[in-house]
C-alpha positions as CSV (number, residue, x, y, z in Angstrom):
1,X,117.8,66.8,128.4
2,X,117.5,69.9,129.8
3,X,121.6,70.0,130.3
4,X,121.6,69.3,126.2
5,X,119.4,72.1,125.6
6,X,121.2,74.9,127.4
7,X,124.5,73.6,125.7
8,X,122.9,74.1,122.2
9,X,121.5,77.0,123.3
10,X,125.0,78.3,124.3
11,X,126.8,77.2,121.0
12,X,123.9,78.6,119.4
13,X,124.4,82.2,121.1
14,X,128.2,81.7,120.6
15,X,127.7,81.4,116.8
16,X,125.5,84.3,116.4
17,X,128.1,87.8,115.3
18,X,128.5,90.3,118.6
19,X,126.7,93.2,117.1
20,X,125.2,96.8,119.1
21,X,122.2,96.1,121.3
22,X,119.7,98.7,119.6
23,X,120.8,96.3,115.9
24,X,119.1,93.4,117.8
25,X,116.2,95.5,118.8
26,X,115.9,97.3,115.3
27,X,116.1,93.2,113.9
28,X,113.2,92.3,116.5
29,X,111.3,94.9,115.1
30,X,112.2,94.2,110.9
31,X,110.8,90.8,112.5
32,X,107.7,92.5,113.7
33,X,106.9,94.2,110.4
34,X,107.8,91.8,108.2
35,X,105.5,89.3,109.4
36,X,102.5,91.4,108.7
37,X,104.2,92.0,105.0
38,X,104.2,88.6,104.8
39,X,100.4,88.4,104.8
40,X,100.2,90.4,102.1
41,X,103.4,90.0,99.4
42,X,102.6,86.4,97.6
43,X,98.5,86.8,98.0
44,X,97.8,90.6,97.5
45,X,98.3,90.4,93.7
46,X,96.5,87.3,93.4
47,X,93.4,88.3,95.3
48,X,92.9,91.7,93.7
49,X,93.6,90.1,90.0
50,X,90.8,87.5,90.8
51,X,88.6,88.9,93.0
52,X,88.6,92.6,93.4
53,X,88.6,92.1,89.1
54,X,91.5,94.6,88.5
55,X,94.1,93.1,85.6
56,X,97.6,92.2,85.9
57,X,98.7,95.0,83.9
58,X,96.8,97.2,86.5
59,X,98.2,95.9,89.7
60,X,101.6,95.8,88.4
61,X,101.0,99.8,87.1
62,X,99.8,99.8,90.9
63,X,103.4,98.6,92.5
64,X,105.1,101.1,89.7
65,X,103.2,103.9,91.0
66,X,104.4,102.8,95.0
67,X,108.1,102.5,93.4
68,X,107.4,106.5,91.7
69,X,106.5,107.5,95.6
70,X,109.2,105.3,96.7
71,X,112.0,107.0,94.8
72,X,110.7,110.0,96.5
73,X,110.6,109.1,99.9
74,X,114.2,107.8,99.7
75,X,115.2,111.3,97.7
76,X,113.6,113.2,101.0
77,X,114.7,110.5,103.0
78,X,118.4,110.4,102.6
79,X,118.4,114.1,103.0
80,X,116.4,113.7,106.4
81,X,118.6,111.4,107.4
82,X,122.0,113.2,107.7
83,X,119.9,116.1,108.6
84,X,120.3,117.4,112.5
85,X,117.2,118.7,112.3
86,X,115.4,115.3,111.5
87,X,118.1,112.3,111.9
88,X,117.5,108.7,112.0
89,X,114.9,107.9,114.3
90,X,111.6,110.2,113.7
91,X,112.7,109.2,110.0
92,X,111.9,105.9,110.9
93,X,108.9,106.6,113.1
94,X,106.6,108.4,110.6
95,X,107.8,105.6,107.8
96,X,105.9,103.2,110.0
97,X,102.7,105.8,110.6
98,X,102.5,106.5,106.5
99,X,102.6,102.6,105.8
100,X,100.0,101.5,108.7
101,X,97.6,104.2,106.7
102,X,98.4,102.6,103.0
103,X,96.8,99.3,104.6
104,X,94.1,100.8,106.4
105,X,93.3,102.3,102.5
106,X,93.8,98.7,101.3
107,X,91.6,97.7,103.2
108,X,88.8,100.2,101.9
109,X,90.2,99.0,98.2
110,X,87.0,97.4,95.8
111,X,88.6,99.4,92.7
112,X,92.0,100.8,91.2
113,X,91.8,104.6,92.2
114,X,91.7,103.4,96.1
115,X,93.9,100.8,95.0
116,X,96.6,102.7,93.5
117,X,96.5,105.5,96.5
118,X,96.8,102.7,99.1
119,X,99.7,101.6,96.8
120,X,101.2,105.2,96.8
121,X,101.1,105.7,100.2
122,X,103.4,102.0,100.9
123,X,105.5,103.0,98.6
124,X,106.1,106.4,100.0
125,X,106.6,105.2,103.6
126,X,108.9,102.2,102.0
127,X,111.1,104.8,101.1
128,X,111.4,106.7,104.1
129,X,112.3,103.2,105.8
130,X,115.3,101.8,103.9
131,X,117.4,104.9,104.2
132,X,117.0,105.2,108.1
133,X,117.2,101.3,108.9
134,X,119.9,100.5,106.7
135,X,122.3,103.8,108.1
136,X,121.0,103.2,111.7
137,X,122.8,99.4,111.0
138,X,125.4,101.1,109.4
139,X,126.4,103.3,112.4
140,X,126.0,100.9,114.8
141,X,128.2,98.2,113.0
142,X,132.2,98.4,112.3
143,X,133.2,97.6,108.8
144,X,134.7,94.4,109.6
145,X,131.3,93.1,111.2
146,X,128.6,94.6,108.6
147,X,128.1,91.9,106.2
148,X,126.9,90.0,109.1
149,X,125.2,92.5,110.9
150,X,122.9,93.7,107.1
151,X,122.6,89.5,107.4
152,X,121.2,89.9,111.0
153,X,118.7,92.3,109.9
154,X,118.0,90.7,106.5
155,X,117.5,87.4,108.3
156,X,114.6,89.0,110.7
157,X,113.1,90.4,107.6
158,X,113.1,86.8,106.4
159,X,111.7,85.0,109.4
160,X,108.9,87.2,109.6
161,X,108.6,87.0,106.1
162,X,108.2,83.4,106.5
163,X,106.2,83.8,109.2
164,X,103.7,86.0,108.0
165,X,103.4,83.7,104.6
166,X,102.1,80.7,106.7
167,X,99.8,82.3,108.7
168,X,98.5,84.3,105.7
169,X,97.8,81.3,103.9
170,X,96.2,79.6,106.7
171,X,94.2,82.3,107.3
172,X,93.1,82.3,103.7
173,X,92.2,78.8,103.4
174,X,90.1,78.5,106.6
175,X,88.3,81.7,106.1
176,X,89.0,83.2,102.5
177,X,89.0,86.7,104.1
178,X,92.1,88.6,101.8
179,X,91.4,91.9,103.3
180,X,92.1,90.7,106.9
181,X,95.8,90.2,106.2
182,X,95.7,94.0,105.3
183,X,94.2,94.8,109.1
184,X,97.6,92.7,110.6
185,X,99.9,94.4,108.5
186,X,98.7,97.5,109.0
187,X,98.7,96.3,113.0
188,X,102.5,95.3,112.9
189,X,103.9,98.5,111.4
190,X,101.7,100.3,115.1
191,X,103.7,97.5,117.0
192,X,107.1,98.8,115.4
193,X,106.4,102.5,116.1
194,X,106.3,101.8,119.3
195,X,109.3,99.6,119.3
196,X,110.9,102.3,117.7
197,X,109.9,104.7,120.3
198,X,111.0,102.8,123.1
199,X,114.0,101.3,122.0
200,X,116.0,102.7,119.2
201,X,117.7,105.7,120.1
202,X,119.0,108.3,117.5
203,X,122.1,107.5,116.4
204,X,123.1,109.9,113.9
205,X,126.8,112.0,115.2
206,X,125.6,115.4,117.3
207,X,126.9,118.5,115.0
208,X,126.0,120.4,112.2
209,X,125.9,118.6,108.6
210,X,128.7,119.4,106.3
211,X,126.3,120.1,103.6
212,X,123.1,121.7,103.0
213,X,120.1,119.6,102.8
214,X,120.0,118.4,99.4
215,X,123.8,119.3,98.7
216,X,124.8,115.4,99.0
217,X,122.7,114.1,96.4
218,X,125.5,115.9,94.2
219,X,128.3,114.4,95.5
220,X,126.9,110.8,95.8
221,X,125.5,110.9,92.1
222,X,129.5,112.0,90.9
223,X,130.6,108.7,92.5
224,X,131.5,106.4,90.2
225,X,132.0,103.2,92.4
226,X,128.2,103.7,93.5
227,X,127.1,104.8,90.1
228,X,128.3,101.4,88.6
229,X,127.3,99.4,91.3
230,X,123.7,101.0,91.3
231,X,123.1,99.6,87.6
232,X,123.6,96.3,88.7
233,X,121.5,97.0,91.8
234,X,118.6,97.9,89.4
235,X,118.7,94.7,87.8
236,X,118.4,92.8,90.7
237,X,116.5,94.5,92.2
238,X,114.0,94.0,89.5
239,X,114.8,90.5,89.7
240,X,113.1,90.3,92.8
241,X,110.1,92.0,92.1
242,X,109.3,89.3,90.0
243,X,109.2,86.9,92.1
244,X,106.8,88.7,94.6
245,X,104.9,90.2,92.1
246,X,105.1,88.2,88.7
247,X,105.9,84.5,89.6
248,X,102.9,83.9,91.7
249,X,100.6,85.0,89.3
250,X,102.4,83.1,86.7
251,X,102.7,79.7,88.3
252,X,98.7,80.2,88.8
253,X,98.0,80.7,85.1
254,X,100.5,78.9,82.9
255,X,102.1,76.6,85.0
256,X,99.4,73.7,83.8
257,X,101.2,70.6,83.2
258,X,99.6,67.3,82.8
259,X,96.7,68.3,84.4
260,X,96.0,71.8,82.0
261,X,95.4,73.8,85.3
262,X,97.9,76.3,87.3
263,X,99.1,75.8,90.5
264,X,96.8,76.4,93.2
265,X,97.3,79.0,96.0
266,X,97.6,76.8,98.4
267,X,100.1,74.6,96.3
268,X,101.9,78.3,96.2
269,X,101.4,79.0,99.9
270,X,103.8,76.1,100.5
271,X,106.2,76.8,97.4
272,X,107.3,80.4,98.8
273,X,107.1,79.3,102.3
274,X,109.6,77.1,101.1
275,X,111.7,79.2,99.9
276,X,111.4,82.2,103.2
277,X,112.4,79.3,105.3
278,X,115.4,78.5,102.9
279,X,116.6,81.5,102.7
280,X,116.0,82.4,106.8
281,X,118.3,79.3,106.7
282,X,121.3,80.4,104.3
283,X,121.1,84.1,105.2
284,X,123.9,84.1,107.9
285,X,125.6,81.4,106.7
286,X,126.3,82.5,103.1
287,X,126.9,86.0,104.3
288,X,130.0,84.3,106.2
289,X,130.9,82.3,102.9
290,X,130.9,85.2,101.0
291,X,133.6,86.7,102.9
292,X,135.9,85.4,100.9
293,X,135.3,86.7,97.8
294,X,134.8,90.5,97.4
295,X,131.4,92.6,96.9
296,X,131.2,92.8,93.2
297,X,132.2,88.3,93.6
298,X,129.6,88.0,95.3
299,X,127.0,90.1,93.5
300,X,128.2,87.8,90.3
301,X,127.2,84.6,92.2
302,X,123.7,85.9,93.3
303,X,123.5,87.0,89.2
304,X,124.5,83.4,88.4
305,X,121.9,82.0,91.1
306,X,119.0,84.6,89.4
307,X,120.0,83.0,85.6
308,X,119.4,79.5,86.4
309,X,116.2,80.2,88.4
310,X,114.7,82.0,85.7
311,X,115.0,79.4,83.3
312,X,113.7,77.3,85.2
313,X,111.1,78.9,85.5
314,X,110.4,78.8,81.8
315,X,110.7,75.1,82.0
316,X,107.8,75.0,84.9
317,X,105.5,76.7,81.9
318,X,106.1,74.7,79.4
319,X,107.3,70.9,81.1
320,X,105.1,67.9,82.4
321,X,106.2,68.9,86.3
322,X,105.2,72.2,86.9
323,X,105.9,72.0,90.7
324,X,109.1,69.8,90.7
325,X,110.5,72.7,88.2
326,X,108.9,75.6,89.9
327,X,109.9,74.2,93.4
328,X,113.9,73.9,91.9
329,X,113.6,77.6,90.6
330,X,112.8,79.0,94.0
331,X,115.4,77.6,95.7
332,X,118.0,79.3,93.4
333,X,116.4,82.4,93.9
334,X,116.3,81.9,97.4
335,X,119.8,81.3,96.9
336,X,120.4,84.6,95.0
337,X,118.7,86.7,97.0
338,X,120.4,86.0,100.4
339,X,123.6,86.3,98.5
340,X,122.8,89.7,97.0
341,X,121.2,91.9,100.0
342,X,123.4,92.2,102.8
343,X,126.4,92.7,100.6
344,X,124.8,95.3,98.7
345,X,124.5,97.4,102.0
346,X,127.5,96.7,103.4
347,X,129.2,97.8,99.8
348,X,127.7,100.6,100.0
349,X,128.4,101.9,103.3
350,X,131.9,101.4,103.0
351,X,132.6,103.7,100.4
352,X,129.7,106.3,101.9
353,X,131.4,109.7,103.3
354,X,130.6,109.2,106.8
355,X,128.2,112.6,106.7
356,X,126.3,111.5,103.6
357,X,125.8,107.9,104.9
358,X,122.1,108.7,104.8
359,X,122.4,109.7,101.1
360,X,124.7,106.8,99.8
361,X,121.9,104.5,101.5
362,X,119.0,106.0,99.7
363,X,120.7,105.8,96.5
364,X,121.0,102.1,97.4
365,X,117.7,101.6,98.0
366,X,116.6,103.6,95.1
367,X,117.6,100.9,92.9
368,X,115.0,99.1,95.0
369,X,112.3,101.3,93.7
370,X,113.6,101.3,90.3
371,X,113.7,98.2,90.0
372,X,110.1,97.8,91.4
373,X,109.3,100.2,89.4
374,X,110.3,98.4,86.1
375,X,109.7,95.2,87.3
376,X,105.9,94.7,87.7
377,X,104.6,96.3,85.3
378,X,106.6,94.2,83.0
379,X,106.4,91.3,84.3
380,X,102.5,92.1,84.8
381,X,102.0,93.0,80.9
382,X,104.0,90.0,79.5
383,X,101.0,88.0,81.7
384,X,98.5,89.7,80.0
385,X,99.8,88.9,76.6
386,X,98.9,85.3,77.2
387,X,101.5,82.3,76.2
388,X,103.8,82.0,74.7
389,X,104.9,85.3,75.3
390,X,104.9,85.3,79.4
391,X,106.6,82.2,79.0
392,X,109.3,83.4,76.6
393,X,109.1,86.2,79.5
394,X,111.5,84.3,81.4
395,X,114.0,83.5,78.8
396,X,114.5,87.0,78.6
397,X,114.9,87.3,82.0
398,X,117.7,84.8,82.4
399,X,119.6,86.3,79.6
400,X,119.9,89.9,81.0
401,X,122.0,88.0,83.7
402,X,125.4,88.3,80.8
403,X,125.0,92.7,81.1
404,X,125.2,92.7,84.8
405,X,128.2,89.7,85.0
406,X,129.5,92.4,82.4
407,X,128.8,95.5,84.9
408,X,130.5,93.6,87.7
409,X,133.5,92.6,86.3
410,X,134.2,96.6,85.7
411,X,133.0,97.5,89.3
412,X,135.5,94.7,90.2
413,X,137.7,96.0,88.8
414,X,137.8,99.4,89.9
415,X,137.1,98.3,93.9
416,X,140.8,96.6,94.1
């Protein structure tokens, strides 16, 4: 037996890509961090919707104002980032510090003005993160080996993601206590700081930056590959934000059925642990897969994936098997995603100046906040409109899938 186990164990290790030390360590602690988000993604809207008594339309003008902050911790971000003053690493460090505080004010929340600062505060420490982890991955990583090292990393998000979904629900069914899962995340994002601190080292090139501070931002908005490619990263971007902000809300109010109630929480609990663990499952694999095809290829099959989910999604509102429907749809988005985020990144810094990696990053992730930023509130406000709009929601969502197939065939295009 134990013979058996080291030999899986060594095919196992054998499998896995051979990728710089400090991207292991920076996954561990993604792993860390994410658990803690995990707590909080799929419950937060639902618990201050019905319990704290703030409306749909609110929390989602809640995650819009995190995506306003967020766009301007990436703008200072990306600048900090090629910066020889600042650099990668006490980027990173104070990201953690500013987003451990928004929980602690989450905590504190019983209304929308603490609400919406706790909110701000994420979001502004969100967008310090993405630009420092995702170059940090980038340096560390040759081209040929950084679909599969953004998979490495995106795969720890999703484990702890996973993670922190399961014990968040458990933790709410045995004790009902929401704000608790506000005191762990807040707790993981201390235990990456010091991660950070001890382990990451800075990795930015020693020397003077070839530009002035904000001079980059110029050069990477007049570049038309990442210009295109940024559209597109908008809308799926967005696409995402509805399923951890809109869809659980959804499923819990219109999703009826037979039975003329929503899905429970608990019935959701399992639904989008379900689809973590699928797509902790595909992350690695697909990003291999993928390698076949090129970037913009790829991008069209996570669009595809995104299409058919959302439509099934409509069917979960308006058929006889909410959960059979709604259970299908998540697994095509799981699908989607893990064939849209490493590829993204790895795009990206491959056409990046190697000074203005920083930069190029932030403007990737500033689709993130965009889309965030579009997203919820949306989403949030076709909810409040009562069926059969936020049904026909979805349907709308599914056909804004034919401009970004559209987008990338251009960006194709131009990339050979």
């Amino acid at each position: 037996m134990n013979r058996y186990l080291t030999a899986s164990w060594r095919r196992f290790v054998a499998w896995l890509p051979v990728l710089h030390s400090q991207v292991w360590w920076l996954a561990a602690g993604r792993l860390l961090s994410q658990v803690g988000i995990g707590f909080t993604l799929f419950y937060a809207p639902i618990f201050f919707v019905n319990q704290v008594g703030i409306s749909a339309t609110q929390v989602g003008l809640g995650l819009g104002l995190g995506s306003v902050l967020g766009i301007a911790g990436r703008i200072l971000g990306g600048s900090m980032v090629d910066s020889p003053r600042w650099g990668r690493r006490p980027v990173l460090l104070w990201s953690t510090l500013i987003s451990a505080l928004a929980d602690g004010v989450l905590v504190l929340a019983q209304g929308l003005p603490l609400f919406l600062l706790g909110k701000g505060l994420m979001g502004f420490g969100v967008g310090l993160y993405w630009p420092a982890t995702e170059t940090v991955t980038a340096d560390l990583t040759p081209p040929e080996h950084r679909n599969e090292a953004f998979a490495i990393v995106r795969l720890a998000d999703n484990l702890g993601l996973g993670a922190g979904v399961v014990l968040g629900g458990l933790l709410i069914a045995l004790t009902g206590q929401y704000r608790a899962l506000f005191v762990i995340d807040g707790i993981t994002f201390l235990l990456f700081f010091g991660l950070i601190y001890t382990s990451i080292a800075e990795t930015r090139p020693p020397g003077p930056s070839q530009v002035s501070f904000f001079q980059g931002w110029g050069r990477a908005l007049r570049d038309g590959n990442l210009m295109i490619y940024s559209l597109v990263n908008v809308l799926l971007t967005g696409y995402l934000s509805q399923v951890q902000s809109t869809l659980p809300v959804y499923l819990n109010r219109f999703a009826t059925g037979a039975t003329g109630q929503g899905l429970p929480t608990s019935t959701l609990g399992i639904l989008f642990t379900g689809y973590v663990a699928l797509a902790t499952l595909c992350q690695l694999p697909m990003a291999r897969w993928l390698r076949r095809f090129s970037a913009a290829q790829g991008l069209m099959l996570s669009s595809l994936f995104w299409g058919l989910g959302f439509s099934l999604v409509w069917r979960a509102g308006v058929g006889d098997w909410p959960i059979g429907w709604a259970g299908l749809a998540l697994v095509l988005m799981a699908l989607a995603m893990v064939s849209y985020t490493p590829i993204g990144s790895a795009l990206v810094a491959a056409i990046a100046p190697d000074a203005l990696r920083g930069v190029y990053q932030s403007v990737n992730s500033m689709g993130w906040a965009f889309g965030y930023l579009i997203g919820p509130p949306l989403g949030g406000w076709a909810i409040d409109q009562g069926s059969p709009l936020a049904q026909n929601y979805w349907l709308f969502l599914a056909a804004s899938v034919l401009p970004a197939l559209g987008i990338l065939a251009v960006l194709h295009q131009r990339l050979r």
